[in-house]
C-alpha positions, 0 to 999 in steps of 0.5 A: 377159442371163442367162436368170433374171436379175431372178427372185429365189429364196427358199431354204429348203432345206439339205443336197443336193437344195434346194441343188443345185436353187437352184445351177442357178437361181444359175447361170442368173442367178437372184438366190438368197437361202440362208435358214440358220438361226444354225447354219447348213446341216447340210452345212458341218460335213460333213466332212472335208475342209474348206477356209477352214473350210467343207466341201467337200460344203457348197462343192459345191453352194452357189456364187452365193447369198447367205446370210441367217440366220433364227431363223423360231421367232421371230416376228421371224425368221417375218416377215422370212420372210414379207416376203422372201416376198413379194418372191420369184418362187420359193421352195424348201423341203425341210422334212417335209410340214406343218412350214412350216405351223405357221410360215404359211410353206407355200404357201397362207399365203405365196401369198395376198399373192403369187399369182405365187410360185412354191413347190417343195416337195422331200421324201423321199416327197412331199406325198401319199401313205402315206408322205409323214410318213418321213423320206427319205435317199437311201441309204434311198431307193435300196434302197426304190426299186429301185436297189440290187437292180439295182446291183452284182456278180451274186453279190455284195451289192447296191451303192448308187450312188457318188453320191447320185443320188436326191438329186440327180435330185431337184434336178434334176427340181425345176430342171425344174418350176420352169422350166416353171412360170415359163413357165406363169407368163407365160401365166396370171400365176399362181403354183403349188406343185411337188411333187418327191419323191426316191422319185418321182425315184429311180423315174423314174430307172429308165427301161428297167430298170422298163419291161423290168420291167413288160412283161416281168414277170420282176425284172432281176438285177444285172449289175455293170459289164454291161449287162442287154441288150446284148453285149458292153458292160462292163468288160474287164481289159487287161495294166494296167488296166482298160477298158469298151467298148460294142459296140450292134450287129451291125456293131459287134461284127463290128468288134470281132472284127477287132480282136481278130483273131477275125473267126470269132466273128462268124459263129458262131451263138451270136453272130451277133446281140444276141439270140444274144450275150445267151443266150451271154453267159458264153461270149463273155466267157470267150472275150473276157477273155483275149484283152483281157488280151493288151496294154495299156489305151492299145494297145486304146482306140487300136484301138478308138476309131474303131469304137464306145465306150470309155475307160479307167476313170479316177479323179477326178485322171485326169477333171481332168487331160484338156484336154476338161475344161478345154476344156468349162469343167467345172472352174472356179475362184472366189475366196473370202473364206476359202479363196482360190482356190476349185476347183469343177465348172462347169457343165453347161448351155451356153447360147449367148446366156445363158450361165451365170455363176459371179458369187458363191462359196458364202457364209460363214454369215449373210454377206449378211444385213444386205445383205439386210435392208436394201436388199430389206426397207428395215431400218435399222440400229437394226431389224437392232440390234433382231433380232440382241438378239432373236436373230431373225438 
């Protein structure tokens, strides 16, 4: 038995963070019901690329739903939303602050007819707050939460991340919430909203850097591809290619210089320890760079493997191809109505006794919706006849 089997997910998020958040709970076990408008998610036209005429950002993070399409400006689309409502644990929006209020879809008008729901609510800036009204972008929101200014080369521009990490640390901390408010549930019988802000997120996301920040006083600088308080730990251009070791202590960095064949750098005093290294940081790595250019990417890791951290840095064809990610189960594969054989990243969480399980592709628009209608809600066919003329669904 899955871990959130017999929990039902009313989904009324769409883009990233919602989606990717209702992903994991599919994952777990949780029936998730995706509620699209006619048009269906914004993401699924995000491309290219496409495959079976969906979007591979749409396909990323949509596997183990069902898709329904509500028309909620009607007042027939609004009350299967509400009915459905009432038949759901947890419900997740990412809607601005207040819109759902206009439809008697936020959480004080749903939760009266069903005081065990469970709402998480995920936005730019949250509910409260000055900001709480701005629209919320993980690209705006890196720069306004710190990110950027720490990220990228020292003298070059500032650098959002690769992914969008606000978004999805937002998912993330949603799933987590969500969680820990089913288990409040057991106890109290009772439902809660959740709050979870991409901003909050992106914040709490900058763990050691903000804490060096707020105890120090002094702003961190960028340092590209190092790290701000550790030597030697970055990258390093071999004969051909590249590299990144992590030397964390003292009797690593001895071993380093054995490596290296230049144990008399492990007594010098400018680096003898952490300390020393980070005041002399630019003069270890000039010394260093020409040394690592000497042999090839695979003759260093083969040194170094054993003593601390290292790898090549790999593209995304490399990452797929390393037997761990087949061994780990990270790279899955669905089938699906349009595309055929469907390739996806597993996975994460491995549960020993409620694993997770891959039982839906991502859904074809409205795919589910007369599924829906009538075996949760108990419509019959001259009622879905009658929405679909209203253009409810």
């Amino acid at each position: 038995m899955q871990s959130l089997q017999g929990i039902r997910v009313l989904d009324l998020s769409r883009v990233l963070a919602g989606p990717y958040c209702t992903m994991v709970l599919g994952d777990l076990g949780a029936q998730v019901i995706k509620v699209e408008s006619p048009e269906g998610d914004d993401t699924r036209a995000w491309g290219p690329p496409f495959a079976g005429g969906e979007s591979a950002y749409y396909l990323a993070v949509n596997r183990n739903k069902k898709s329904i399409t509500v028309n909620f400006k009607t007042n027939e689309g609004r009350a299967i939303l509400i009915e459905l409502a009432k038949q759901s644990d947890v419900i997740v929006e990412n809607f601005r602050p207040g819109t759902l209020a206009r439809f008697s879809l936020d959480f004080e008008s749903v939760s009266a007819s069903n005081p065990r729901l469970i709402y998480c609510s995920i936005s730019g800036f949250g509910q409260t707050g000055s900001l709480r009204d701005k629209p919320g972008y993980d690209f705006a929101i890196q720069a306004m939460g710190g990110i950027m200014s720490v990220t990228g080369e020292p003298e070059g521009e500032p650098m959002k991340s690769g992914v969008a990490v606000a978004d999805l640390f937002a998912g993330q901390n949603a799933v987590i919430a969500i969680l820990a408010a089913l288990q409040a549930r057991e106890r109290t019988g009772k439902g809660q909203s959740i709050d979870i802000s991409l901003f909050d997120s992106q914040l709490g996301w900058l763990a050691n850097v903000a804490s060096s920040y707020l105890i120090s006083g002094e702003l961190p600088k960028r340092y590209g591809n190092a790290h701000a308080n550790i030597v030697p730990y970055q990258n390093f251009e071999a004969s051909d290619g590249w590299f990144v070791i992590g030397v964390a202590n003292d009797r690593q960095f001895m071993a380093l210089c054995k490596i290296i064949g230049k144990l008399e750098l492990a007594t010098d005093v400018r680096f003898t320890n952490n300390s020393a290294r980070l005041e002399h940081r630019a003069e270890l790595i000039a010394i260093l760079k020409p040394i690592f250019k000497t042999h090839t990417v695979k003759e260093w890791l083969a040194q170094i493997e054993n003593e601390f951290p290292c790898s090549a840095i790999n593209n995304l064809q490399q990452v797929f191809s390393m037997p761990h990610v087949q061994e780990r189960e990270m790279l899955i594969e669905m089938q699906h109505p349009t595309i055929g054989k469907l390739p996806l990243v597993g996975s994460p969480l491995k549960l020993s006794d409620s694993p997770v399980e891959y039982n839906l592709p991502p859904p074809l628009l409205g795919e589910h919706t007369e599924n829906i209608l009538a075996n949760i809600l108990g419509y019959d066919r001259n009622q879905i006849t009658a929405l679909r003329e209203a253009k409810a669904i």
